[in-house]
C-alpha positions as CSV (number, residue, x, y, z in Angstrom):
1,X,73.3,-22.9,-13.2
2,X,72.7,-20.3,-16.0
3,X,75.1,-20.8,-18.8
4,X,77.2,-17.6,-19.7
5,X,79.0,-16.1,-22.7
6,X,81.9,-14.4,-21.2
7,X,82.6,-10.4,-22.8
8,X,85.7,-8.8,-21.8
9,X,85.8,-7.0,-18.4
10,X,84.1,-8.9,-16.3
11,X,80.4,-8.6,-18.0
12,X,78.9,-11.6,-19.0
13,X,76.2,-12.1,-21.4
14,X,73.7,-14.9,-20.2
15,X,72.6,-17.6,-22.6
16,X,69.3,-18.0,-20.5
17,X,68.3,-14.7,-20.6
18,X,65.8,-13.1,-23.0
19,X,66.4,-11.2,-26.1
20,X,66.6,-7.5,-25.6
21,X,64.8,-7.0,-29.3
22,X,61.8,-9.6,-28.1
23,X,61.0,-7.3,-25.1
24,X,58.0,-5.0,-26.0
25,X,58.6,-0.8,-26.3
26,X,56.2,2.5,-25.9
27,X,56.6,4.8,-28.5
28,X,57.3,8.3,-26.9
29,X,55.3,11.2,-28.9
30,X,59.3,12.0,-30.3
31,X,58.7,8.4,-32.2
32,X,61.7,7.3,-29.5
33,X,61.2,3.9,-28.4
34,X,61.1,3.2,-24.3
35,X,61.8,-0.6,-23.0
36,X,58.5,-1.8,-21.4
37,X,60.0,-2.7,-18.7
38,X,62.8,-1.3,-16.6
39,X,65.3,-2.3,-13.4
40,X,64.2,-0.3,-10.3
41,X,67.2,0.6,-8.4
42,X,65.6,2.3,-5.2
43,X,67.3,0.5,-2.4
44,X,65.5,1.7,0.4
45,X,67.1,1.2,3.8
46,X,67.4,-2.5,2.9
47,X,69.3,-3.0,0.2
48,X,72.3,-2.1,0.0
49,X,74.0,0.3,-2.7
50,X,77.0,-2.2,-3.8
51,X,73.9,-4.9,-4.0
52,X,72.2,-2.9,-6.4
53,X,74.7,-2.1,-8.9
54,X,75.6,-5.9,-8.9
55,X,71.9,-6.4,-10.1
56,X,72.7,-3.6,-12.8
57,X,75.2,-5.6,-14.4
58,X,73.3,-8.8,-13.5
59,X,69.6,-7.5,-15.2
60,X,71.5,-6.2,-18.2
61,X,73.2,-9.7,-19.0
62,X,70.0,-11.5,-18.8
63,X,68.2,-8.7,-21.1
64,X,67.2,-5.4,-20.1
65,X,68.0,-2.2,-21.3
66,X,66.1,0.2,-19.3
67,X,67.5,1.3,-15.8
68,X,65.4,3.7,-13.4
69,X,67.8,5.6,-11.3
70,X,67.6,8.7,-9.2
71,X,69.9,11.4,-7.4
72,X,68.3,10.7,-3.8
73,X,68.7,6.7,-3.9
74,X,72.1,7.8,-2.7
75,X,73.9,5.1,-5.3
76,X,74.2,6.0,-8.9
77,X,78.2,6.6,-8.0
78,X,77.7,2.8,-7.7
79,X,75.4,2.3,-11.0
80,X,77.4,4.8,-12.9
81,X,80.6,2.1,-12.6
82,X,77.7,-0.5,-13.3
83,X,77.4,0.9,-16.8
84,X,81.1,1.6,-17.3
85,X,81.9,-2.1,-17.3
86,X,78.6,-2.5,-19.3
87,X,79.7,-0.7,-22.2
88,X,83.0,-0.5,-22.1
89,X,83.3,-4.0,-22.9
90,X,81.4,-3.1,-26.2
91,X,78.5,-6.0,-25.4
92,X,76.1,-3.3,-25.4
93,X,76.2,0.0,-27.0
94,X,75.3,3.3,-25.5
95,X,72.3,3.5,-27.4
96,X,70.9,0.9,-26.8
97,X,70.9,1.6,-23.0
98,X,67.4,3.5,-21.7
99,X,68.8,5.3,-18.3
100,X,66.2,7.4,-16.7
101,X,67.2,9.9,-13.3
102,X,65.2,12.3,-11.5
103,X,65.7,15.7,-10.2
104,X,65.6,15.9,-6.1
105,X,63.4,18.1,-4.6
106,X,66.1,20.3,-3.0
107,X,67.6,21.4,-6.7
108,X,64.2,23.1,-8.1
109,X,65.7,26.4,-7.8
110,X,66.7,27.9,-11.5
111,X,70.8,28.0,-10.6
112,X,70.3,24.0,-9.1
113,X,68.9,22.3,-11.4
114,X,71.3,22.0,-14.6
115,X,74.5,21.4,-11.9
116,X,71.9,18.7,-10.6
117,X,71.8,16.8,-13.9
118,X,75.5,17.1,-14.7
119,X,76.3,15.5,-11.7
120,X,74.0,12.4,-11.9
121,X,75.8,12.5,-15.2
122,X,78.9,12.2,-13.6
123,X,77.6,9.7,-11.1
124,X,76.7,7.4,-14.1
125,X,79.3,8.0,-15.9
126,X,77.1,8.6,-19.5
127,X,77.2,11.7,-21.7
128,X,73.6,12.1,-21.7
129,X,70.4,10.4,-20.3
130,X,67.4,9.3,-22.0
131,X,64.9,10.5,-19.8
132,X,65.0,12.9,-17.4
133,X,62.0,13.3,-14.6
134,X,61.0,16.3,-12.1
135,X,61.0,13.6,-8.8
136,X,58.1,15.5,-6.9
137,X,55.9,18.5,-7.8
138,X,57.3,20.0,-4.7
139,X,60.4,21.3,-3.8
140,X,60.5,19.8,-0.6
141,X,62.6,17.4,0.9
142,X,63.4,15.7,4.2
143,X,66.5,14.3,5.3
144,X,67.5,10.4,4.8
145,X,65.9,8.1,6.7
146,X,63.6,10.2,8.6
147,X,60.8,9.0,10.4
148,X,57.1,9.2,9.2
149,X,56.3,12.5,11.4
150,X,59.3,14.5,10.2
151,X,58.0,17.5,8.7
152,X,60.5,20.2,6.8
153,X,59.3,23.9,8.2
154,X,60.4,25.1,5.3
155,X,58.2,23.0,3.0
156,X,55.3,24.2,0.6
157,X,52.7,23.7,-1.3
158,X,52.6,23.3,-4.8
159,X,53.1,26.5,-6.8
160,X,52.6,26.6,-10.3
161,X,55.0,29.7,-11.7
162,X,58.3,28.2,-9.6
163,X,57.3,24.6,-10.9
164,X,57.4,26.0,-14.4
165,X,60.8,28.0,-13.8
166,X,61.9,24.6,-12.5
167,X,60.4,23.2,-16.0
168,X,62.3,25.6,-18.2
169,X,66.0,24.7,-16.6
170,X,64.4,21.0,-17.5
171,X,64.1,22.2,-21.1
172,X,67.5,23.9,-21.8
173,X,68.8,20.3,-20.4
174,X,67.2,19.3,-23.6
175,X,68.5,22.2,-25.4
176,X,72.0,21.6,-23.9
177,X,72.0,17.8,-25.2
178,X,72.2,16.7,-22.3
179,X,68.7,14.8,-21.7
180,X,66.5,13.3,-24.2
181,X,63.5,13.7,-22.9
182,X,62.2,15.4,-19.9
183,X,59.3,14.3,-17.7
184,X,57.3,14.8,-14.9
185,X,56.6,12.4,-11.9
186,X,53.9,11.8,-8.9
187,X,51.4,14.4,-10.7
188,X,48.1,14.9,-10.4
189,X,45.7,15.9,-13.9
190,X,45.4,19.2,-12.3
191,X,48.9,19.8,-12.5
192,X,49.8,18.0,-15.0
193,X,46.5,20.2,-17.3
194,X,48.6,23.4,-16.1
195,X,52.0,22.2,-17.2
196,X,51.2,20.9,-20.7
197,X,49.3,24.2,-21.0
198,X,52.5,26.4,-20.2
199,X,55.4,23.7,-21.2
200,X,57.4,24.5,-24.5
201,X,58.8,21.0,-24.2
202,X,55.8,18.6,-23.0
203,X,56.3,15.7,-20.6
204,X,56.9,12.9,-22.4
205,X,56.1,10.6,-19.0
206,X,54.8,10.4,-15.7
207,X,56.2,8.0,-13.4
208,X,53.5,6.9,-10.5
209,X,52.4,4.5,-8.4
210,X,50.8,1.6,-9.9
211,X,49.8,-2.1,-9.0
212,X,46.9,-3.9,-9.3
213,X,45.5,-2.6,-5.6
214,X,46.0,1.3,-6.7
215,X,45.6,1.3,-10.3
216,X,45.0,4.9,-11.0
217,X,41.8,4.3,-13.7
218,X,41.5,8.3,-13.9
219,X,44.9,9.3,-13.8
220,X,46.3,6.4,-16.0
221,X,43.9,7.0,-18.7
222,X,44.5,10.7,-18.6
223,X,48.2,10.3,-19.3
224,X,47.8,8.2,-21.7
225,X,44.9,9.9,-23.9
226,X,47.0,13.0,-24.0
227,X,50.4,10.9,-25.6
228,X,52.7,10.5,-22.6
229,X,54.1,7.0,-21.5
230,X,52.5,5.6,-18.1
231,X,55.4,4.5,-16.0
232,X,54.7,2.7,-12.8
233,X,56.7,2.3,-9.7
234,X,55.9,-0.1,-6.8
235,X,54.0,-2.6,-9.6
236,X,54.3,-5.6,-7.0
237,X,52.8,-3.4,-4.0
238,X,56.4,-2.2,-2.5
239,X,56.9,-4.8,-0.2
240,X,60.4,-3.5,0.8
241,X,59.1,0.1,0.6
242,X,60.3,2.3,4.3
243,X,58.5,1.4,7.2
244,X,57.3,4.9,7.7
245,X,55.4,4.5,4.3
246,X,53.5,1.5,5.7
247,X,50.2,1.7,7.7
248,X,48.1,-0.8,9.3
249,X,45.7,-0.3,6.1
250,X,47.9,-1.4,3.5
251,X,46.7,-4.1,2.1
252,X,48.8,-6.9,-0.1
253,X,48.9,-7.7,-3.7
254,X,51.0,-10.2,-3.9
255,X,48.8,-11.8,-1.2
256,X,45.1,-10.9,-3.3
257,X,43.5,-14.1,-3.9
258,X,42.9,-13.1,-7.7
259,X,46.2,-12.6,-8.3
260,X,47.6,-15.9,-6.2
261,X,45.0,-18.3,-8.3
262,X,46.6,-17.1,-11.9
263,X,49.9,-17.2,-10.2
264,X,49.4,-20.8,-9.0
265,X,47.8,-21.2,-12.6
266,X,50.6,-20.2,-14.8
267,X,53.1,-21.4,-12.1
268,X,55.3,-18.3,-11.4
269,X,55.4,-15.9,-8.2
270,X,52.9,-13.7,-7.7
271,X,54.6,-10.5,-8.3
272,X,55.4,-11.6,-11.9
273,X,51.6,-11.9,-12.7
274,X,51.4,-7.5,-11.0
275,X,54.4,-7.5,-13.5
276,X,52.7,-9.2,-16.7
277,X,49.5,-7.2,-16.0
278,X,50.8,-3.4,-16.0
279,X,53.1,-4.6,-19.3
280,X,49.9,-6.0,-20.9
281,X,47.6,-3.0,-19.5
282,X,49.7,-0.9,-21.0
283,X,51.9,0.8,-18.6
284,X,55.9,0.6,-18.1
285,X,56.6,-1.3,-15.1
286,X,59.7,-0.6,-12.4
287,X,60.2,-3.7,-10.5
288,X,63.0,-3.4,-7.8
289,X,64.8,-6.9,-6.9
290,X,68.6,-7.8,-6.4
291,X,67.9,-11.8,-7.0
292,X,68.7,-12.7,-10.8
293,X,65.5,-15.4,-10.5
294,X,62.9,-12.6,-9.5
295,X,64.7,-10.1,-11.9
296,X,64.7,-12.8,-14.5
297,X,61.3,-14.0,-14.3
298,X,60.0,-10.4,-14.5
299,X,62.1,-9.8,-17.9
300,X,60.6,-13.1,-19.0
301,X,57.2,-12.5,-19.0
302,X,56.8,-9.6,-21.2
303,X,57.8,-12.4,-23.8
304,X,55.5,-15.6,-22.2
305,X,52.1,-15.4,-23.8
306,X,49.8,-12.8,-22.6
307,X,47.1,-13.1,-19.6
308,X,43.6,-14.5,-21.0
309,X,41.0,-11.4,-21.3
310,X,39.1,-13.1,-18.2
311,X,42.1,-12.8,-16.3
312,X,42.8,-8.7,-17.2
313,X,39.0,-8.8,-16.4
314,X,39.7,-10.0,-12.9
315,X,42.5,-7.9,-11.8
316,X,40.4,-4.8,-12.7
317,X,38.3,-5.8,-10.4
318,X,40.6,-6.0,-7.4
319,X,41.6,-2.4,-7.2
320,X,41.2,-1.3,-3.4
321,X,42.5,2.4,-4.4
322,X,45.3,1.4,-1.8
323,X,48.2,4.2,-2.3
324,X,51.3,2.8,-0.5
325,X,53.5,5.9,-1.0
326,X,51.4,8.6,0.4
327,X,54.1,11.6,0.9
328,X,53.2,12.2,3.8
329,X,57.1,13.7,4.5
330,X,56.6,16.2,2.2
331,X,53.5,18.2,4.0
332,X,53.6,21.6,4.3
333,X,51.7,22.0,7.7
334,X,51.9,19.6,10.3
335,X,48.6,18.9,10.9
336,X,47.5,18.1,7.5
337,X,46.6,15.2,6.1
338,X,48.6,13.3,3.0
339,X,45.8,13.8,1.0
340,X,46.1,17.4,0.3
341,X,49.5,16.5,-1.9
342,X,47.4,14.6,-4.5
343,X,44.3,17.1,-5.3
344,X,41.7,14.5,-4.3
345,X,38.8,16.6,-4.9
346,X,40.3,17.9,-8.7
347,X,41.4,20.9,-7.3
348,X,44.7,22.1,-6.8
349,X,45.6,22.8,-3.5
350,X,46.8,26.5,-2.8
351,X,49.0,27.9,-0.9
């Protein structure tokens, strides 16, 4: 059993954990300084919120700093009592915390979105947050645990002048002091080219899918040769993702052959080698898990010695361009095909 250094109420800091100043960062363009890694706290339908902000308190006494919330998880109420005991109890300082939240797709009009931030502030209970993302290039939204067909009538395509009055409430949130940074998340390089053209604050990040089965070569070098940070969600294949996000195509990472030999190699799960790989590549990973060993382990490795250059090498070369989250809720005419949200052919799609 993990030893523990017991703080004042009822946060713990683990002796078996890993040192918070060991753990790798990505320098923002603002010379800020983002934890490479960071605690997921999408619960999906199986996890439960109360589970979640357990593992809150639970990542941050083993080591992390960098928490990945969002309004439409339905739980930061939860978290935001998470990080009350946190740093109330003076273990960790405000500071040195790195809380990220997205804006939901149903608060991208002008008057919603500033009343959107100030209550996930509320919800968290924090006086500012580090990193503030645009959730979906669209504004719209479906209701909670819908199936796979549901399609909103109301729904639309992307359109560039209400995304960027949508970006400029994002800005006076930065003007206001009450974000740090703002960012974008699930773009394509079409949008994204329009928005840094038009954007008097730029994007600092773009959170997307990535694993080693969708690894995003085009995309992922894109964001990073212009500055921003790379942050990827799903990084161990979303096992736990909504079943009406899973198709009989999916494929596995965890299960990849590649990544099971180096796993058996190095002796540790599977999903920590996806893990070690997108830290080492270069990205900011996301994993999700309420069990201290898996959340552990992933904190672990960004601090075990790296993966051999044969072994990078080898996971390149698994990429089966296998998007798990395709979207598909947030389609704009019923009869069209996921792939019109992500501008396959370069092209924006209009409306």
């Amino acid at each position: 059993m993990a030893k523990k250094k017991p703080v004042s109420n009822g946060f713990e800091v683990a002796s078996d954990g890993v040192d918070p100043k060991k753990v790798p960062c990505k320098t923002l363009p603002t010379g800020a300084k983002i934890p490479a890694i960071g605690l997921g706290t999408f619960g999906s339908d199986r996890v439960s919120g109360e589970e979640i902000a357990e593992a809150v308190i639970g990542a941050a006494s083993v080591g992390y700093r960098h928490f990945d919330c969002a309004s439409v998880y339905g739980n930061e109420q939860l978290i935001g009592k998470s990080f009350k005991v946190i740093i109330d109890n003076g273990a960790i300082k405000r500071k040195d915390l790195w809380v990220t939240s997205k804006l939901w797709n149903d608060k991208h009009t002008e008057s919603d979105v500033v009343p959107a931030c100030q209550k996930t502030l509320k919800d968290l209970q924090l006086d500012y947050l580090d990193l503030y993302l645009v959730h979906w290039p669209f504004p719209n939204f479906h209701p909670p645990a819908c199936d796979g067909d549901y399609h909103n009538p109301n729904a639309k395509p992307y359109i560039h002048e209400n995304y960027m009055k949508t970006w400029r409430q994002m800005e006076k949130l930065v003007d206001m002091g009450l974000v740090k940074h703002i960012g974008t998340s699930n773009m394509t390089i079409p949008k994204l080219k329009l928005l840094l053209r038009d954007a008097s604050i730029k994007p600092v990040c773009n959170e997307m899918e990535l694993h080693p089965h969708f690894q995003q070569p085009e995309l992922f070098t894109f964001v990073v040769g212009i500055g921003m940070v790379a942050i990827g969600y799903s990084p161990v294949g979303s096992p736990a993702r909504p079943d009406r996000d899973k198709t009989p195509e999916d494929t596995v990472d965890i299960e990849d052959p590649v990544i099971v030999d180096i796993a058996k190699r190095l002796n540790v799960h599977p999903a920590v080698v996806c893990v070690k790989w997108a830290v080492q590549r270069g990205q900011v990973p996301i994993p999700m898990s309420t069990h201290r060993k898996n959340y552990l382990a992933n904190l672990q490795c960004t601090v075990s010695p790296p993966l051999s250059e044969k072994d990078m090498k080898a996971i390149a070369g698994i990429d089966k361009n296998c998007r798990l989250i395709k979207g598909q809720v947030f389609l704009w005419k019923e009869k069209q095909s996921w792939e019109a949200l992500w501008d396959l052919d370069g092209k924006i799609t209009p409306p």
